[in-house]
C-alpha angles and dihedrals in degrees: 000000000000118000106065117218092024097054114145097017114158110229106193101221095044082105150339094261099046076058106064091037091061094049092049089056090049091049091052105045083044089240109173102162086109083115120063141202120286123001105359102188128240093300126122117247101228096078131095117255129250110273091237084203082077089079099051081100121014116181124197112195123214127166098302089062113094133188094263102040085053081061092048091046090051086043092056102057103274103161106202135002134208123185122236123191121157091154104056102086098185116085089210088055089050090053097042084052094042099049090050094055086044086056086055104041089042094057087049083050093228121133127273130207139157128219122243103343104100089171093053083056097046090053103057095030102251121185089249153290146292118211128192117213090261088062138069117316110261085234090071102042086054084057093057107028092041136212098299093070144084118252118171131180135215103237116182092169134044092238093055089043081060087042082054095042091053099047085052105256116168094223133338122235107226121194179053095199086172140004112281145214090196100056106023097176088061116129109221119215103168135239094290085062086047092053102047088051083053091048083051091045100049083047085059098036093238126144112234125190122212118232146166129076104359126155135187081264089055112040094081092054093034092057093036087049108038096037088214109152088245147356123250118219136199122159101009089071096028094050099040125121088216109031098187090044087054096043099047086050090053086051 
């Protein structure tokens, strides 16, 4: 139950178990197109590749964003979640937070990752991470996550999409597609950088996700412009008087 069209769409990282499922399933219709064309990363190619329809609505949480808020965001159709915290200092409060917003997003069956912390999502055995430029390369949390789960990379340019692709990244986030209240250092660098990022991205058959800035009154132009497989929220869905409202006008 929780995210609409998708449901019930099998990620494979949302657990160890949805894991071998999946390559069960691969093992039994003979399905090999875990490789893909180009330069494929440092992925193994047994695995089975990110389902790029994770990204259609991608939802960052920040302070705003309870608990409950977080189910009638699932409920509405939200399609995947990372967990941004850049105010809890203590790293056994991260994990405590980050392990109560794993337990929602595990019973809506959507995927869960943290930013940054490689070692919080290690912890609570999220389906992966998202890294900023400023973080760890994307080379070293695949070494220690391993190729089961999920890393993605922020890209504000073509050439570092094809750096992110190389070091084996699922999808890169590209933005700001606008200016923003929730990351206040972001560059933007508008929906036709976003775009280009998106041309370099479908060259390299890798799913990119649009960010920065994006409101219920943007979504539709941010996803027909930029051509990304999804939009990533913050405020617009955490702030909302009406979460699901705010959530079904962003599908």
């Amino acid at each position: 139950p929780g995210h609409g069209p998708l449901n019930p769409l099998p990620f494979y990282a949302a657990s160890a178990g949805g894991l071998s499922a999946l390559n069960t399933d691969r093992s039994s219709s003979g399905d090999d197109s875990g490789s893909s064309g180009g330069d494929s990363g440092s992925r193994g190619s047994t695995e089975r590749p990110f389902d790029r329809r994770a990204l259609r609505l991608y939802l960052v949480t920040c302070d705003a964003l309870t608990e409950d808020k977080l189910r009638d965001a699932l409920a509405a159709g939200v399609t995947m979640v990372q967990m941004r915290d850049k105010t809890t200092v203590s790293t056994r409060e991260m994990i405590a937070k980050a392990r109560a917003m794993k337990r929602v997003c595990d019973a809506a069956g959507v995927p869960f990752i943290v930013n940054d912390r490689v070692d919080v999502a290690i912890a609570v055995d999220a389906c992966g991470v998202h890294l900023g430029q400023s973080d760890a390369p994307c080379s070293f949390a695949r070494a220690l996550l391993g190729p089961g789960k999920i890393v993605g990379v922020s890209a504000r340019t073509p050439e570092l999409a094809s750096e992110a692709k190389r070091d084996g990244a699922d999808y890169v986030g590209s933005g700001a597609c606008f200016g923003t209240e929730s990351k206040g250092d972001a560059k933007v660098i508008g929906l036709e950088g976003v775009r280009a990022v998106a041309e370099r991205c479908e060259a390299l058959d890798l799913p990119v996700v649009a960010i920065g800035g994006i409101t219920t009154e943007t979504g539709k132009r941010a996803r027909e412009e930029t051509r990304a497989d999804g939009i990533a929220v913050i405020s617009c869905v955490a702030n909302a008087p009406d979460v699901a409202a705010a959530v079904r006008a962003l599908l």
